[in-house]
N, C-alpha and C positions, 0 to 999 in steps of 0.2 A: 544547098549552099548555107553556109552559118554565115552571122551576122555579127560575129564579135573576130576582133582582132587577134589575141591572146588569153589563153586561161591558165591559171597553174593550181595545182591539187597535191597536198601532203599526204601520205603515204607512209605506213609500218613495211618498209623492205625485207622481207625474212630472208635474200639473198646476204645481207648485210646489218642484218638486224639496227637497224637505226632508222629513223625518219628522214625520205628524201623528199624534194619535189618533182612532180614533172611539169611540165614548162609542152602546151601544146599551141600554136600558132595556127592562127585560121586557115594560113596554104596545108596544115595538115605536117606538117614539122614540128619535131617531138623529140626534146631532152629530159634527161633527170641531171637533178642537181648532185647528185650519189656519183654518178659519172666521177666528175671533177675531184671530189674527195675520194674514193674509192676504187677507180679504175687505176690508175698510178699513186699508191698512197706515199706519204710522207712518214715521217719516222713516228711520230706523236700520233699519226691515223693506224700505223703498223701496229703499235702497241695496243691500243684500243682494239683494233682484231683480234689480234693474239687474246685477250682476256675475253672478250666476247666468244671468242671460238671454243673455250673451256669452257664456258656456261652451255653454249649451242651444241657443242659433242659435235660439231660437224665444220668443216671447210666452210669460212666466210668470203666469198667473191661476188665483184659485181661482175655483172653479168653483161656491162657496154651497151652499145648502141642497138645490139638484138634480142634486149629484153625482153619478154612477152608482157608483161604489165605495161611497159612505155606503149608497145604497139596496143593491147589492149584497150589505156586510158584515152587512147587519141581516137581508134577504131569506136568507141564509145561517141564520144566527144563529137567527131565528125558524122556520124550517123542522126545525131539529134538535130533539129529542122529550127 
């Protein structure tokens, strides 16, 4: 059982090459802040991929609610006593 209500932790996303956070709640519920900006982007967050994508040689997407890092950081997180 953990004894803290909420933690959050910044993160280098290399799905999205920018800093997200994740957001993990002591019931074990778990977002990133990358979500919101990058799961449905906006015209100004479009552009910023597109340039970042040319740098990365590769597709920039988040990767939503079934990240392995979100589940990772949490799976961490709630393991710790």
């Amino acid at each position: 059982m953990v004894d803290w209500e909420v933690t959050a932790k910044t993160i280098f996303c290399d799905s999205v090459k920018d800093e997200v956070t994740i957001i993990v709640q002591g019931t074990g519920a778990a977002k990133c802040s990358g979500l919101q900006k990058y799961d449905n982007p906006g015209k100004e967050t479009k552009k910023a991929l597109k340039l970042k994508r040319r740098t990365a040689g590769k597709e920039l997407k988040c990767l939503g609610p079934e990240c392995p890092v979100i589940k990772q950081q949490r799976d961490t997180l709630m393991s710790e006593k």
